[in-house]
C-alpha positions as CSV (number, residue, x, y, z in Angstrom):
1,X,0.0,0.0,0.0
2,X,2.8,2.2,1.1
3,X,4.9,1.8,-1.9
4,X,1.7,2.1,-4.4
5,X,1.0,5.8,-2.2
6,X,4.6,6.5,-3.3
7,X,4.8,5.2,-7.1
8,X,1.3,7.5,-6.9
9,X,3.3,10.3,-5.8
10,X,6.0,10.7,-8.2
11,X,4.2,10.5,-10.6
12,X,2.3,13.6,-9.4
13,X,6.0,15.2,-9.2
14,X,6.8,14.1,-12.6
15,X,3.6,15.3,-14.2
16,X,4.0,18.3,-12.1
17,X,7.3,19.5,-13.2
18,X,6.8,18.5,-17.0
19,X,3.7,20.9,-16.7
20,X,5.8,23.3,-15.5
21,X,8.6,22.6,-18.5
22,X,6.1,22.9,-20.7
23,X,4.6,26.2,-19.7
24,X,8.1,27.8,-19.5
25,X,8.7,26.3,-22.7
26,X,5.3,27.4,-25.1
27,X,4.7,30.3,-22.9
28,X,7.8,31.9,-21.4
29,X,9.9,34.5,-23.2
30,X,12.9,35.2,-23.0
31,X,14.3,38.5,-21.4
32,X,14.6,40.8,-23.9
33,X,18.1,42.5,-24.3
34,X,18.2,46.8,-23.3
35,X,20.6,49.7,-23.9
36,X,21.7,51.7,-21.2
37,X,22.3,55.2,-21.6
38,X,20.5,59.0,-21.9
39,X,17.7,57.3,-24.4
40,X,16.8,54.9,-21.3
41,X,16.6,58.1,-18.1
42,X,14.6,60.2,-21.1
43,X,11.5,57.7,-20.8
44,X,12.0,57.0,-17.3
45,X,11.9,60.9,-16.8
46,X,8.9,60.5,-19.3
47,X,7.1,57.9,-17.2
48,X,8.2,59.7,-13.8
49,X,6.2,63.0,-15.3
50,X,3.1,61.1,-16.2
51,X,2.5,59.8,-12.7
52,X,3.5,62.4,-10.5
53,X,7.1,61.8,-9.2
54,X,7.4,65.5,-7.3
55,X,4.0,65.1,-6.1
56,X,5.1,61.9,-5.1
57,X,7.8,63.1,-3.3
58,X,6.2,65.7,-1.1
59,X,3.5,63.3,-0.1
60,X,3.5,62.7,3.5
61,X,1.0,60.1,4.1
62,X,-0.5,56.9,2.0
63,X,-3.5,54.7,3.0
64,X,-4.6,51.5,0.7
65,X,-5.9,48.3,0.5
66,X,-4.4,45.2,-1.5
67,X,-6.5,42.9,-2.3
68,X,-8.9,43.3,0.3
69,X,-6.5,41.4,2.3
70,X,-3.7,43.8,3.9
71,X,-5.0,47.1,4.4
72,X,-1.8,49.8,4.8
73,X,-1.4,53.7,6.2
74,X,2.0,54.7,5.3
75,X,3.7,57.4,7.1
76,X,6.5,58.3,4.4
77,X,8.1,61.2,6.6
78,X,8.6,58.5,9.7
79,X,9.5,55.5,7.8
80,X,6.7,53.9,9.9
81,X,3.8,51.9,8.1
82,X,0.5,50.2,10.0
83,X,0.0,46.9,8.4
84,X,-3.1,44.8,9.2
85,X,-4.6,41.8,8.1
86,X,-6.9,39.1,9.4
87,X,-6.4,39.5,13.4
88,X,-2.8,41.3,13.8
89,X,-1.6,44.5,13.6
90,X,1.9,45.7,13.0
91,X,3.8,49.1,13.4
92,X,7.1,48.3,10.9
93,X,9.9,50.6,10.0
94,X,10.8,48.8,6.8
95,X,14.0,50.2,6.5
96,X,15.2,48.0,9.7
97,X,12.7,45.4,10.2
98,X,11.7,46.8,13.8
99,X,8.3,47.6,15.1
100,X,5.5,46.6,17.2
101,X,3.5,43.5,16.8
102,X,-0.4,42.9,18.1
103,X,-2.9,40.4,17.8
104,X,-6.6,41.9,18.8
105,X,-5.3,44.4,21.4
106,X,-2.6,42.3,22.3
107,X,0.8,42.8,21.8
108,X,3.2,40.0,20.6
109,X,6.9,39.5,21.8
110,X,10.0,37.2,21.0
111,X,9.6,35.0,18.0
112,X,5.7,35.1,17.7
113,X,6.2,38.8,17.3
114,X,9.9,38.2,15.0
115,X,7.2,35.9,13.1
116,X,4.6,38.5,12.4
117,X,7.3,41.3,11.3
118,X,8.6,39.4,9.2
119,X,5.2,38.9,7.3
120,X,4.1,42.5,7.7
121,X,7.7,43.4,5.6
122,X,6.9,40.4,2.8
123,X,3.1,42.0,2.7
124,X,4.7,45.5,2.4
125,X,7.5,45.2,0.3
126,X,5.4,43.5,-2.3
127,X,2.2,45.4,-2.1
128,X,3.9,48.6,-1.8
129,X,5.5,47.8,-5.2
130,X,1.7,47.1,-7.2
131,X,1.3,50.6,-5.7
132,X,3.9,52.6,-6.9
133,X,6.3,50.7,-9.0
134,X,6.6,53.3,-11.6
135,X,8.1,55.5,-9.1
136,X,10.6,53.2,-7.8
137,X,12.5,52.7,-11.1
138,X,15.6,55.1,-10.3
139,X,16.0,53.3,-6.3
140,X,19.1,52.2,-5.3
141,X,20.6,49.3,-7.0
142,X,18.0,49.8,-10.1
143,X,19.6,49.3,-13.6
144,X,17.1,51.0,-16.7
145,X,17.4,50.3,-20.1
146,X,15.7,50.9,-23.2
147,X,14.0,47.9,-25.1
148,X,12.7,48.6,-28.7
149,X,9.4,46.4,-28.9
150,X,6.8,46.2,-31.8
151,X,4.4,48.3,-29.8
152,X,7.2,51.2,-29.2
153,X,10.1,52.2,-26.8
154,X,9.9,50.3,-23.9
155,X,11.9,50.7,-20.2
156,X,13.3,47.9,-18.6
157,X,14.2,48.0,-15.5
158,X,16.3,45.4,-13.1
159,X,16.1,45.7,-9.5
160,X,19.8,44.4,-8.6
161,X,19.4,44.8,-5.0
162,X,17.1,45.5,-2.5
163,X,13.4,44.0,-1.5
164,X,12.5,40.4,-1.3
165,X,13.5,39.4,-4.5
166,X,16.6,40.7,-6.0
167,X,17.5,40.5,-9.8
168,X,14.1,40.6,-10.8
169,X,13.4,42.9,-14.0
170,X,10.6,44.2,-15.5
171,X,9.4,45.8,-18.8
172,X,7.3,48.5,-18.7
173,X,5.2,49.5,-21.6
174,X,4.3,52.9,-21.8
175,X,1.5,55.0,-24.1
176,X,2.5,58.5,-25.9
177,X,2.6,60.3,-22.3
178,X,5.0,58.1,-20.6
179,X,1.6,56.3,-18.8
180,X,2.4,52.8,-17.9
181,X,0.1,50.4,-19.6
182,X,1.3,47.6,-18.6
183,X,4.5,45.5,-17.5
184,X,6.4,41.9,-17.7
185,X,7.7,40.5,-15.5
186,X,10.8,38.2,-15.0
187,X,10.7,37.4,-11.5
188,X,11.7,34.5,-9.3
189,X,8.5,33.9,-8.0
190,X,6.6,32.9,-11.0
191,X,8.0,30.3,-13.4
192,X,6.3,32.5,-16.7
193,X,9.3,34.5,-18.1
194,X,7.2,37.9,-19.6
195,X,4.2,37.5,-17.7
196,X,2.1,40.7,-18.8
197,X,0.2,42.5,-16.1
198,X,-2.2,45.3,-17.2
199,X,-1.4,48.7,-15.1
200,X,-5.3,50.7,-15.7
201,X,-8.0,52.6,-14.3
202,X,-5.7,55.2,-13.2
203,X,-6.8,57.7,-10.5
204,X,-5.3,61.0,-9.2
205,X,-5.0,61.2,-6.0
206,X,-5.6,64.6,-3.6
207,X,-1.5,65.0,-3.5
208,X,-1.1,65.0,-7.2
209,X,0.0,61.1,-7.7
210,X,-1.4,59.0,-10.3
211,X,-2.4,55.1,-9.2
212,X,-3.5,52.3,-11.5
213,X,-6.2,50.5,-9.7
214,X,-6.1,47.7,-11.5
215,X,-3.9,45.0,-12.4
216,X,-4.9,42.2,-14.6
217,X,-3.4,39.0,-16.2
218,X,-4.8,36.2,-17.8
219,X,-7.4,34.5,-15.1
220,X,-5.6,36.8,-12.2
221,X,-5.8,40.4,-11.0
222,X,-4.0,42.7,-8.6
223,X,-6.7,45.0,-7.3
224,X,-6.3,48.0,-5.0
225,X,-8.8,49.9,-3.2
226,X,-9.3,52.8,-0.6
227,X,-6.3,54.3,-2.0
228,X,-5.5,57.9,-0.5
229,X,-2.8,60.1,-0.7
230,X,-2.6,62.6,2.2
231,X,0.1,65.9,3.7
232,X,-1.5,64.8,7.0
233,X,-2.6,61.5,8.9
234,X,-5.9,63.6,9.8
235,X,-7.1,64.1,6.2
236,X,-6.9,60.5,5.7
237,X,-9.4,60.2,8.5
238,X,-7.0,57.9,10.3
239,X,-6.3,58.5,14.3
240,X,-3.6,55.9,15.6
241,X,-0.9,57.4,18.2
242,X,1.4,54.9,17.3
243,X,1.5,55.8,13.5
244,X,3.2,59.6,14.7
245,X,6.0,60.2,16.7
């Protein structure tokens, strides 16, 4: 019986991994190859204009939902973000992985609390990047070059450093504005070299920043909701003493 469970088995890991083959091989594209240089920071200056980069930059406070899972307020000027999903709470300063852990009104400590950090810095660095990706493509460690496509001048950008996931690149295509319309992706996480992800139903928000609100691939989407951009935590109709110093 126990050896019939096992043949059963890999050949569930066999069929598995050929599916998997087989998708990267009929459906996966290669990365395409970019040139650096002035051509590449003119559209990412381009794409910067079209969504607001100053505004961006003088915004103080961001609230939004991902998913209608893990609901964020953002306090740029602090570092400090509020993230919350199912029962816990956490109060996390990205750039070091320290903050304050609660479940209900509780708070957490030792590794229960190491635990939930951790998750609340996986939830943010992710979600933070369906939010505002486009203005994220000069960070640190960033690498942009310019990719001529069928449907026009594209920007690639690789993330060499920094976040999660490391080394992943992605290709944003743009419309005559500089507007993302939608990006690949070659990341580690998903076995689909190119996957194409729309970026639409663009909003601007009170501070000047344009969001995409949606994110669609085939038979998946990325939604966000209750997006608002704010210069104070009071005009996002937020009141939590531990989100201001």
């Amino acid at each position: 019986m126990f050896r019939k469970i096992l043949i059963g088995v890999l050949i569930f890991i066999v069929l598995l991994m050929g599916a998997i083959l087989a998708v990267q091989y009929f459906i996966s594209e290669d990365l395409p190859e970019g040139k650096r240089g002035p051509a590449a920071e003119e559209l990412c200056d381009k794409m910067f204009k079209a969504v607001g980069r100053e505004a961006w930059d003088s915004t103080a406070f961001a609230r939004w939902t991902f998913r209608d899972a893990h609901h964020y307020v953002w306090n740029k000027n602090e570092h400090l973000v509020r993230v919350k999903w199912d029962e816990f709470t956490v109060y996390l300063y990205p750039e070091t992985k320290e903050g304050r852990a609660f479940v209900f009104e509780s708070e957490l400590s030792g590794e229960d609390k190491e635990d939930k950090i951790q998750t609340a810095w996986d939830y943010f660095n992710n979600d933070s990047f369906w939010l505002i990706a486009p203005l994220k493509a000069r960070d640190p460690g960033t690498i942009r070059e310019l990719v001529q496509t069928d449907r026009g001048p594209a920007l690639k950008v690789t993330y060499s450093s920094g976040g999660t996931t490391p080394g992943d690149t992605y290709l944003w295509h743009l419309d005559k504005d500089g507007k993302p319309q939608s990006w690949q992706m070659w990341v580690q996480i998903i076995p689909i070299g190119g996957l194409e992800f729309t970026w639409e139903n663009w909003v601007a928000t009170r501070t000047g920043v344009m969001i995409a609100l949606d994110h669609e691939a085939e038979g998946f989407s990325v939604p966000l909701s209750g997006v608002d951009f704010a210069m104070t935590l009071s005009d996002l109709h937020v009141q939590d003493s531990l989100l201001v110093k």
